[in-house]
C-alpha positions as CSV (number, residue, x, y, z in Angstrom):
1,X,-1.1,-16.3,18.8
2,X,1.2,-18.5,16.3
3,X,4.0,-17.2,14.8
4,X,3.4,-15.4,11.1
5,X,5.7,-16.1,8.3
6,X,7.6,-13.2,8.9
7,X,8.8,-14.5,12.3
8,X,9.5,-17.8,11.9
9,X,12.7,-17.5,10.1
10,X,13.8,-15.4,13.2
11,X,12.5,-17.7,15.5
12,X,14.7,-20.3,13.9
13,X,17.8,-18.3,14.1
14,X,17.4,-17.7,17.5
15,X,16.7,-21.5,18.4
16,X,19.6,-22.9,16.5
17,X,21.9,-20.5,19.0
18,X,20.3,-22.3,21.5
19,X,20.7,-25.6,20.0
20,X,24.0,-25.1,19.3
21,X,25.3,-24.2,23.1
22,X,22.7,-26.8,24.3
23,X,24.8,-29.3,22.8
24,X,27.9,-28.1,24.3
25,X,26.4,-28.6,27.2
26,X,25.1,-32.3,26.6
27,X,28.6,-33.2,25.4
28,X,30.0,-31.8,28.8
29,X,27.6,-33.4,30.8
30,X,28.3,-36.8,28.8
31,X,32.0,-36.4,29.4
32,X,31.7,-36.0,32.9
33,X,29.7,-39.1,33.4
34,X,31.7,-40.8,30.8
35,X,34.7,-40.0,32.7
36,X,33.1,-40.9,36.3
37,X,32.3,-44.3,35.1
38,X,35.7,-45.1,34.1
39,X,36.9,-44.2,37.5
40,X,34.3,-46.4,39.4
41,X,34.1,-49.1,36.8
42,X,36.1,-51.5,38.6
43,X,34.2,-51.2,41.6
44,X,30.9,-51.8,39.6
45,X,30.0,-54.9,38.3
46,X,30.5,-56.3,34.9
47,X,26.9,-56.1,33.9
48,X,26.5,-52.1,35.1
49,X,29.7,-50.7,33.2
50,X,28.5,-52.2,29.9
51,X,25.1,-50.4,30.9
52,X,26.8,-47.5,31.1
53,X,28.5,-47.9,27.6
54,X,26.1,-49.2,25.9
55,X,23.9,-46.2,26.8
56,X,26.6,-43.3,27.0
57,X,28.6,-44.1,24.1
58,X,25.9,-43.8,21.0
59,X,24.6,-40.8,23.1
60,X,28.0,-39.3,23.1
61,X,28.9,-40.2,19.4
62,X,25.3,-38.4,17.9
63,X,26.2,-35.4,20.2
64,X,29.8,-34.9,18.2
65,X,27.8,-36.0,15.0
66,X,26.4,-32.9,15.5
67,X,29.0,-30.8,15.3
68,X,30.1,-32.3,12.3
69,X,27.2,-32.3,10.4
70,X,25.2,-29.4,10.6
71,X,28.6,-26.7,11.5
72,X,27.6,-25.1,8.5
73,X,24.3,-24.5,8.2
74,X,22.8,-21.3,9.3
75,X,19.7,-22.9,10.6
76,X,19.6,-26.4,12.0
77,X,16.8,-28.7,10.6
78,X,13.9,-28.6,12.4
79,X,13.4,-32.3,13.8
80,X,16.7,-32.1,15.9
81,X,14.7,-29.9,18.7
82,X,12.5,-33.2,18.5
83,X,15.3,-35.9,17.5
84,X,17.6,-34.6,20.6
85,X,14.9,-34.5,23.7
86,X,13.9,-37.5,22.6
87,X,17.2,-38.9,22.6
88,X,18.2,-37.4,26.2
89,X,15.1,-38.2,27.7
90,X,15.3,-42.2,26.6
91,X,18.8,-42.3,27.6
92,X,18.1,-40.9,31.4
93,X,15.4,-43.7,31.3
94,X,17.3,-46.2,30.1
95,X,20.3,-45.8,32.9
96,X,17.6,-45.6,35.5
97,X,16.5,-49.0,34.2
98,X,19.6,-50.7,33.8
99,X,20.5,-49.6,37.5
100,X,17.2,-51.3,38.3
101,X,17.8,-54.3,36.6
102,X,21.4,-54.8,37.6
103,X,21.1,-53.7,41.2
104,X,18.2,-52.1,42.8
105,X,14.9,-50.5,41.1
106,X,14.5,-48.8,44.3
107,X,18.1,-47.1,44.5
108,X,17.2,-46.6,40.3
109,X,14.7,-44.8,40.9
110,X,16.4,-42.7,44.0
111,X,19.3,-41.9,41.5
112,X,20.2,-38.1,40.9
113,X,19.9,-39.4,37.6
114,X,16.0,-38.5,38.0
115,X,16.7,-34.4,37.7
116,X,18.3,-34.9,34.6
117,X,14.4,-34.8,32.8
118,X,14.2,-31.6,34.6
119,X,17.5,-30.1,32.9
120,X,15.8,-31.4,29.8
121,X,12.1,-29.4,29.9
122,X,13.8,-26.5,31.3
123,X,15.8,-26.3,28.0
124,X,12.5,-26.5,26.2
125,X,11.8,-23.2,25.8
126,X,14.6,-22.1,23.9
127,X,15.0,-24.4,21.3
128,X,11.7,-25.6,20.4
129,X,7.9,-24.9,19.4
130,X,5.4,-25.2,21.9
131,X,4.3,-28.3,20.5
132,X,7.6,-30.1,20.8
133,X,7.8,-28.9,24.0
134,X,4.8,-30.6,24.7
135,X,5.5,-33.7,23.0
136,X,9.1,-33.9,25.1
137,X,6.6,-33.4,28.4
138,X,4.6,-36.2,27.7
139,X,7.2,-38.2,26.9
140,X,9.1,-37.8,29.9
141,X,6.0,-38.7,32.2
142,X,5.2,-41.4,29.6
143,X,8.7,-43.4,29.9
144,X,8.9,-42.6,34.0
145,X,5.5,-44.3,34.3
146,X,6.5,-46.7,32.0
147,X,9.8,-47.8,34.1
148,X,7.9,-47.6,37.2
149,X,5.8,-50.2,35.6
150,X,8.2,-52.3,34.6
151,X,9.9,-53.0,37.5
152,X,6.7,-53.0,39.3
153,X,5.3,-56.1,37.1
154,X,8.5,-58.1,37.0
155,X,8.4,-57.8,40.9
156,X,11.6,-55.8,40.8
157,X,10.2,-53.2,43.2
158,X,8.8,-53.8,46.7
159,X,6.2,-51.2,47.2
160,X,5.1,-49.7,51.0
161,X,2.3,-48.2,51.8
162,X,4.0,-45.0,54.0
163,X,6.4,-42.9,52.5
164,X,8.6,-42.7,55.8
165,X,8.9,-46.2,55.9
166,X,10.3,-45.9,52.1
167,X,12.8,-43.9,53.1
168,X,14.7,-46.0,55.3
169,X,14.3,-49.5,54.0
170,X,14.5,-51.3,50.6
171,X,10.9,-50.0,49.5
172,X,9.4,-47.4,47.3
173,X,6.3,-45.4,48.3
174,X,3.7,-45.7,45.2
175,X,2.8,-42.1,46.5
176,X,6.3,-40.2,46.6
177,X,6.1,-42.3,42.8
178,X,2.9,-40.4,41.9
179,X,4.1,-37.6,43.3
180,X,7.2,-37.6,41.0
181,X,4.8,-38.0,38.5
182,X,3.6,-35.0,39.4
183,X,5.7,-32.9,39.3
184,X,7.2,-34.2,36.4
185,X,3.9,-33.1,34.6
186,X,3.6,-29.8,36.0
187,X,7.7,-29.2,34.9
188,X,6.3,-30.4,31.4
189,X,3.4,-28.0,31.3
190,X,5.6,-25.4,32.4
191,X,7.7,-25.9,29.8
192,X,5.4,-25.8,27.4
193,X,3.7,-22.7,28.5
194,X,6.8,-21.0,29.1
195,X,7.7,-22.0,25.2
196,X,3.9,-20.6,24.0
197,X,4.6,-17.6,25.9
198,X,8.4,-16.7,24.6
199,X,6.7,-17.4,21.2
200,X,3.6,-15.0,22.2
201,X,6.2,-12.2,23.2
202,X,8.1,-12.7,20.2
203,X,5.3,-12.5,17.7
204,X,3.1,-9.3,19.6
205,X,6.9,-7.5,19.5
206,X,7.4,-8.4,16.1
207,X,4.5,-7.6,14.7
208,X,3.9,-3.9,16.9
209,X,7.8,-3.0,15.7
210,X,6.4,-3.9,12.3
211,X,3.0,-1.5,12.8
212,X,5.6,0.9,14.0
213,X,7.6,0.4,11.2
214,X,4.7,1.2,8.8
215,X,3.2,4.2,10.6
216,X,6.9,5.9,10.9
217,X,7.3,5.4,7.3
218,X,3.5,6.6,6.7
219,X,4.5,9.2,8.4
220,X,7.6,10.1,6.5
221,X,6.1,9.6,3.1
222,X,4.0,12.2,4.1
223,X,5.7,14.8,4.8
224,X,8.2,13.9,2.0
225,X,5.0,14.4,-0.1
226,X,4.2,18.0,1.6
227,X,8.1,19.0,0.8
228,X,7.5,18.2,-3.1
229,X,4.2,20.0,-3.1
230,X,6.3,22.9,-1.6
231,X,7.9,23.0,-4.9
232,X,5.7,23.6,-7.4
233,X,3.6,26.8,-5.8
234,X,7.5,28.2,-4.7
235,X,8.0,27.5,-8.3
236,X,5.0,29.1,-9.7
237,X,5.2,32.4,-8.1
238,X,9.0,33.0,-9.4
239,X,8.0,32.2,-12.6
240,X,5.3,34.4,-12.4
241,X,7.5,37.3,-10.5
242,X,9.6,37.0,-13.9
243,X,6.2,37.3,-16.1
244,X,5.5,40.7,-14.0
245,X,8.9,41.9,-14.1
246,X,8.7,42.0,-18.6
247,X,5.2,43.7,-18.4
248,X,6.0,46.4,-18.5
249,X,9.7,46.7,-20.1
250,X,8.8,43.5,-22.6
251,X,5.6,42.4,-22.8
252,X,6.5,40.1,-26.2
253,X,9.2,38.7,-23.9
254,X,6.4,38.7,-21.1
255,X,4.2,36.7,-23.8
256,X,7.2,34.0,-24.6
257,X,7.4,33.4,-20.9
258,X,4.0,32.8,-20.5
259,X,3.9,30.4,-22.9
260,X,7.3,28.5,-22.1
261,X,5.8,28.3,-18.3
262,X,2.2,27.0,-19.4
263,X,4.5,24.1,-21.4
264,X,6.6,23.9,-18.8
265,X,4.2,23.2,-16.1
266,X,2.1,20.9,-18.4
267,X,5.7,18.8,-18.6
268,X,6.1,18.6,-15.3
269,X,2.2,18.1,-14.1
270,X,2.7,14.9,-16.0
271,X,5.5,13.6,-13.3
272,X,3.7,15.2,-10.6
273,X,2.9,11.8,-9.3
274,X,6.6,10.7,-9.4
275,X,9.2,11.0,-6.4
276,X,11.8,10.3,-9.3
277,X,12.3,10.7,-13.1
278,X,15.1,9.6,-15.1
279,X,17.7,12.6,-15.5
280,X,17.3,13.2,-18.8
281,X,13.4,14.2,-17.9
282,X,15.0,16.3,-15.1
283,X,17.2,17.9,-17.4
284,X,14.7,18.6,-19.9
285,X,12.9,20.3,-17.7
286,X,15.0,22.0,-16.6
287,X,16.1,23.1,-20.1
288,X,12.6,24.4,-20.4
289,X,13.0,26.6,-16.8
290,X,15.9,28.2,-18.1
291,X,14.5,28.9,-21.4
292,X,12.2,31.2,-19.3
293,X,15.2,32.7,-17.1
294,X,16.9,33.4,-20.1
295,X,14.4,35.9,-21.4
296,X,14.5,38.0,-18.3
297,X,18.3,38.0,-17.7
298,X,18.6,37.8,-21.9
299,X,22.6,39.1,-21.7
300,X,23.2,38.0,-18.3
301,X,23.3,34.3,-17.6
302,X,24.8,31.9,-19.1
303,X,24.0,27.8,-18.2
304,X,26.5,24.9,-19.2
305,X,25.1,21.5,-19.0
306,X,27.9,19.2,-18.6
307,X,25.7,15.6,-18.6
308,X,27.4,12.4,-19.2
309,X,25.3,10.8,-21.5
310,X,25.7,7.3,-19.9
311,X,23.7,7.9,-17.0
312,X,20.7,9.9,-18.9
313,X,18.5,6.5,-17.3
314,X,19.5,7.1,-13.7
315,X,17.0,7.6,-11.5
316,X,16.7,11.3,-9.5
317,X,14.1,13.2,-7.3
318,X,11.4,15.3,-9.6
319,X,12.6,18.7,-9.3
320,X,16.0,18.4,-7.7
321,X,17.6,20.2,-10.0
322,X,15.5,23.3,-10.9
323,X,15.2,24.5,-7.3
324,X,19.1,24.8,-7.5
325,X,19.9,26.3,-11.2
326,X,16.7,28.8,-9.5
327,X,18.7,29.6,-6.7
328,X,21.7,30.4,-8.3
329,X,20.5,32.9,-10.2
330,X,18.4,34.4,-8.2
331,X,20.7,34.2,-5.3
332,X,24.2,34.1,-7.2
333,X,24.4,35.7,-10.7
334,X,21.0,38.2,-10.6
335,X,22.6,40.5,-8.1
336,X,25.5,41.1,-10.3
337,X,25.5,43.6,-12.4
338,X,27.3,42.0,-14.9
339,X,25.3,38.7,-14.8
340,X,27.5,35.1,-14.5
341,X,27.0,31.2,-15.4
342,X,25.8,28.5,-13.6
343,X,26.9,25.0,-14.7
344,X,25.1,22.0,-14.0
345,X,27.0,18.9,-14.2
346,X,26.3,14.9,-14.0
347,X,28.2,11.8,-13.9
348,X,28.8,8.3,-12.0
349,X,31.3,7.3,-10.3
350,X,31.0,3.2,-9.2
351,X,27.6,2.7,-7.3
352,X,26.8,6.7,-7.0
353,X,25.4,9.0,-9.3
354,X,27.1,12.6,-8.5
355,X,25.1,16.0,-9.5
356,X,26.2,19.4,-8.9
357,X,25.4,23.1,-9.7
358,X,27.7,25.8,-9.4
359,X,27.7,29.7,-10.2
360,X,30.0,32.0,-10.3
361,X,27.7,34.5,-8.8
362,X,28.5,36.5,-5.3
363,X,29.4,33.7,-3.3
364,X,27.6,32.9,0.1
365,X,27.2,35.7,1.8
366,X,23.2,35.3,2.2
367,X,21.3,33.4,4.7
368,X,19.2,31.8,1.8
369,X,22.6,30.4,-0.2
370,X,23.8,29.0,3.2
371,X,20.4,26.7,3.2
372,X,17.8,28.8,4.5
373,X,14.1,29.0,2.8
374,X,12.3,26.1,0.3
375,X,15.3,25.9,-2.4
376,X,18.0,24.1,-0.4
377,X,16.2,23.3,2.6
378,X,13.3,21.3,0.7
379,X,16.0,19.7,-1.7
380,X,18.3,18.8,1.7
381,X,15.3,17.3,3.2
382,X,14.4,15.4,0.5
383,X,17.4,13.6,-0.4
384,X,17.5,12.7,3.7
385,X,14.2,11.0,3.6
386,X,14.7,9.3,0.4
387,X,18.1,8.3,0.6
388,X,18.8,8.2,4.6
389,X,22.5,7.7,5.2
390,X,23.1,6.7,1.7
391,X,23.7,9.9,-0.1
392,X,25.8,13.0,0.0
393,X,24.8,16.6,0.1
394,X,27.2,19.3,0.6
395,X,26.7,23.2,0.0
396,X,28.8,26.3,0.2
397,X,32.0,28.3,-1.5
398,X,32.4,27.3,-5.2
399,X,35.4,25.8,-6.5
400,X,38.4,27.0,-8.0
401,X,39.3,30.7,-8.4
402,X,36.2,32.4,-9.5
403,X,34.3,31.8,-6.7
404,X,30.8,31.9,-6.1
405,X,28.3,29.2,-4.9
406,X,28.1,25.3,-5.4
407,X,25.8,22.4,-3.9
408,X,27.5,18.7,-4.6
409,X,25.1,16.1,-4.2
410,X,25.7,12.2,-4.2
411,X,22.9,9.3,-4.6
412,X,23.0,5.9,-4.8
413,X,23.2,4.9,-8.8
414,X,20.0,2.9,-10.2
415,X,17.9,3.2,-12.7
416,X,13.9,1.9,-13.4
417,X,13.0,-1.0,-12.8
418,X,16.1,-1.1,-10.3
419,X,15.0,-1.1,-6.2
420,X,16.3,1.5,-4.1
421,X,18.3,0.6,-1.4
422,X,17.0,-0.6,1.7
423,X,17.3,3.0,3.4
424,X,15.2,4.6,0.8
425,X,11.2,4.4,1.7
426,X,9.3,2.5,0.1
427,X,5.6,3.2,-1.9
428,X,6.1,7.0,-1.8
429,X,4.2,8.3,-4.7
């Protein structure tokens, strides 16, 4: 399974960390060896301690170089998980064969020294691709077999035939040397396997989060489609509620609403397919709705707009507002028997487009002001699965002295053409 685009870039992220503190480590390492052959450098000969710095120093230097080159970037380039095995690797090799050249080749390749191209494929799988963990496994077996070579053919190492005898003379067993070899390749094939599988993992738990992803918001745009279709039937049989209450007391008023709801509903059947309208075609429908309330409660309710012309382009859910003007006054100002005004008002402050509607009406004393049934429930809903954390909705006691009932909402400010923020779901339609 190889990484997809969309993984990669995390992939990268996550092996520059590593990069980074692997270094840290290769400079402490380098120190410490620096340091020890300072302290034993007199006891070594001449040739060995300028082995040691011709080998330790350059290593050392590109290790700072590091550090001083790339502290900035985000994500290192990505030939240094090749460039830096390659250097570790070749300079383990070369202080195995200076030790064999100066000294012994069989105390060279005895050295401790010889885990160190362990250390390095076990770091493998954190900082690179499977193939460069691959490439830094053959190498190692490459330059071990290569060395063993060398001091084989320039007679450099005397070779026995039993291991046991190897181990307590001057000689070298070809098989413990194979066997090395060995297990140098399996270290490398575990390395490389261990880097295919972090990559696997990585990828299958990418992409299921990201199937999970879509189906949650499959899910959501769903039911954020049923809540709008809750609307327009809830809707429909107020309006027609009002059309049967002027039968029979005002049939020509009866008539009018009829035909302000058939062009209201043609209006807003042409939006249908919209989670959001610019305000001004909320309003305007609005405008229409109350036309048709306005005939039933002709002496009774009064509506202020109070819209700031500035943000007539901003974006807001179809039908936010109608659901709340209905409530009011059918919950605020109808019980009154002296009628009341609702006022609906719009503006922006910095990144958030502010809405409210407030009546003066008998306050919230019932369950369905409070939030209960499709009005403010549905609009609360809404505005929670479009907008998630990023908007505002508060409802209760109106302001000021006179009372009655007002719902504040917030929402992030943008306009079309403008994308939503990164909480607000995408493709609903």
């Amino acid at each position: 399974m190889e990484p997809d685009d969309a993984i990669r870039p995390l992939l990268a992220r996550y092996r520059t960390r590593a990069e980074r503190l692997l270094n840290g480590v290769r400079a402490l390492v380098l120190l410490l060896l620096a340091i020890a052959a300072a302290v034993y450098a007199p006891s070594l000969p001449r040739a060995l301690s300028w082995a040691n710095v011709i080998v330790l120093s350059p290593t050392l230097a590109w290790t700072f170089a590091q550090w001083v080159l790339f502290s900035g970037d985000e994500v290192l380039p990505g030939w240094l998980s090749t460039v830096n095995p390659l250097v570790d690797i070749t300079a383990v090799t070369v202080i195995m064969g200076s030790y064999g050249v100066t000294q012994s080749a069989a105390l060279a390749l005895r050295s401790p020294i010889f885990l160190a191209y362990f250390a390095i494929l076990a770091s493998r799988p954190i900082t690179s691709s499977t193939r460069k963990a691959a490439l830094a496994a053959a190498l190692v077996v490459l330059e071990y077999a290569a060395l063993l070579a060398f001091f084989v053919l320039t007679g450099r190492l005397h070779a026995v035939a039993s291991p046991l005898v190897a181990s307590m003379g001057a000689g070298i067993s070809m098989l413990d040397e194979g066997a090395k070899l060995l297990l140098l390749g399996v270290a490398g094939a575990v390395a490389a396997y261990a880097t295919a599988w972090q990559e696997r993992l990585l990828t299958s738990y990418h992409r299921q989060a990201r199937d999970r992803e879509q189906l949650e918001g499959e899910l959501a745009r769903a039911e954020l489609r049923s809540l709008k279709l809750q609307l327009h039937p809830h809707f429909l049989f107020n309006a027609l509620n009002t059309v049967t209450a002027l039968l029979a007391s005002d049939p020509r008023g009866a008539e009018r609403v009829v035909t302000a709801l058939s062009e209201l509903l043609r209006f807003s059947l042409r939006h249908a397919g919209d989670q959001e309208i610019a305000l001004e075609r909320e309003v305007e429908v609005l405008h229409r709705y109350v036309d048709i309330q306005q005939l039933r409660f002709p002496d009774r309710l009064q509506v202020e707009f109070d819209i700031d012309p500035a943000v007539a382009g901003a974006l807001v859910p179809n039908l936010l507002l109608q659901p709340l003007v209905e409530n009011a006054i059918r919950h605020g100002i109808a019980p009154r028997a002296t009628g009341g005004r609702v006022r609906v008002r719009a503006s922006r402050e910095g990144d958030r487009l502010h809405l409210s509607v407030c009546d003066n009406g008998v306050g919230a004393t019932r369950g369905a002001r409070a939030g209960a049934g499709v009005g403010l429930g549905n609009t609360r809903a809404r505005l929670r699965y479009l907008y998630g954390d990023g908007h505002e909705f508060r409802a209760g006691a109106g302001d000021g002295d006179e009372g009655g009932f007002a719902v504040h909402i917030a929402i992030p400010y943008h306009e079309g053409g403008v994308a939503l923020p990164a909480t607000v779901l995408e493709g609903v339609s």
